[in-house]
C-alpha positions, -999 to +999 in steps of 0.1 A: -004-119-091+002-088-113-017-088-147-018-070-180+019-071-183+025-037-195+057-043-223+064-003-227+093+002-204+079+028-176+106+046-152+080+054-128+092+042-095+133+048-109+121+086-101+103+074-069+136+059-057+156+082-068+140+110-050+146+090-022+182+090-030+205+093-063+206+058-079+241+050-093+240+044-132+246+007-121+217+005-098+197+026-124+203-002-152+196-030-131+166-015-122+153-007-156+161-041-168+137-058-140+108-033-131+075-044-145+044-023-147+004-039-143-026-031-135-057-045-118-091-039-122-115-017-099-122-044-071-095-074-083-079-092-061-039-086-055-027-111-034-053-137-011-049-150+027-026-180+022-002-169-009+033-153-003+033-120-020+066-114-035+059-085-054+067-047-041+045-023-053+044+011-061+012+028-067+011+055-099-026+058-101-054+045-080-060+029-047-058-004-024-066-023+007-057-049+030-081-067+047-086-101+071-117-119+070-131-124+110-164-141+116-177-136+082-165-102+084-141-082+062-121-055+089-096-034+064-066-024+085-047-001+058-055+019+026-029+031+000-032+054-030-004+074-054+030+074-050+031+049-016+048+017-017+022-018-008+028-054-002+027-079+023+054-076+051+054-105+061+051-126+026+079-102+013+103-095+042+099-133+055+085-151+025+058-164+045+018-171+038+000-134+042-029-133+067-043-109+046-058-101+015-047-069-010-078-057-031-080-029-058-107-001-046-099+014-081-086+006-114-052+006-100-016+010-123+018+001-107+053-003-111+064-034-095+096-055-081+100-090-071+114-099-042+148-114-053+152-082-077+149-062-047+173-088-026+199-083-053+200-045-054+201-047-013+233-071-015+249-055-041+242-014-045+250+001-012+224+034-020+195+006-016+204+003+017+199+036+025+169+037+005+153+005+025+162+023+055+143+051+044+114+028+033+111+009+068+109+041+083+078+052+066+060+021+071+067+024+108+055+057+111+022+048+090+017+014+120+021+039+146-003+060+136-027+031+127-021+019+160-027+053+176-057+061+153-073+026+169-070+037+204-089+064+202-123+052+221-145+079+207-158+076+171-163+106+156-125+117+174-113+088+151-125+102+120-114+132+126-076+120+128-084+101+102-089+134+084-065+157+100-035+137+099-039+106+073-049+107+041-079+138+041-069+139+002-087+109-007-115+108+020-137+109-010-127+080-030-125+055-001-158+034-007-178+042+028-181+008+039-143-001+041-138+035+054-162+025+084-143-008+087-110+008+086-120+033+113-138+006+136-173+024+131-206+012+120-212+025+085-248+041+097-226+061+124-199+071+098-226+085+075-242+106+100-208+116+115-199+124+079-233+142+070-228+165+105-191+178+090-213+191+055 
């Protein structure tokens, strides 16, 4: 759950969605009145295997994972940083027990929405249609290409659509070890695939 309830009002994601599209001054004040901000420490836990998430997020500054535990073994299957939108589909869209866990990789800082907040504006402001519309989209084109990038039998061609066409901008700040877990490559064959690009 979120902590560090930030009590400063912060229009963060108001310019988020209305980039998107123009919010109405209805929509605008409704969403002013119930977007919260938080943050979580480098490493925290978000929301655990189990627990409904019924929070959207939207990332200002800093970075996330989600993750499923198989045979001991953490395997992260996607990694968010600024200005992209995180939660668990189906705890949110179904109100159903995640499968997954959400983890900080940083100290993270978001603006957030609960999930009847966000129900509300859908029923009632016809531009957040549009504007969930526009958000589906995105996360579909994101599981294609995590579903692409995971067919790709060779290794090292892997990282290098990883790089090319994902995120290259934060290649950096991914900790190494979910990185290779992310990719489906042994962390020993990452580095040296890694240390053969420098």
């Amino acid at each position: 759950m979120p902590t560090k309830e930030n009590p400063e009002k912060n229009l963060y994601i108001l310019s988020f969605l209305n980039s998107i599209r123009p919010l109405s001054p209805e929509l605008r004040n409704y969403l002013a009145q119930k977007i919260k901000s938080c943050s979580f420490e480098k490493n925290e836990l978000i929301n655990k295997a189990g627990e409904v998430c019924d929070c959207l997020y939207l990332i200002k500054k800093g970075m996330v994972r989600g993750y499923f535990i198989s045979d001991a073994s953490e395997i992260t299957t996607w990694i968010d940083s600024e200005n992209e939108v995180f939660t668990s589909i189906t705890g949110f869209f179904r109100n159903q027990k995640s499968e997954e866990y959400i983890q900080s990789l940083e100290n993270t800082y978001c603006d957030y929405l609960k999930y009847e907040d966000y129900k509300y504006c859908l029923n009632h402001f016809p531009e957040m249609k549009h504007i969930n519309r526009i958000l589906l989209e995105e996360y579909y084109i994101l599981a294609e290409q995590r579903v692409y990038l995971a067919r790709i039998p060779n290794a090292r061609k892997r990282l290098e659509f990883f790089m090319a066409n994902m995120k290259p901008q934060i290649m950096d700040r991914i900790p190494r070890k979910h990185l290779a877990s992310y990719l489906a490559i042994r962390p020993e064959t990452l580095s040296r695939l890694m240390n053969d690009k420098n």
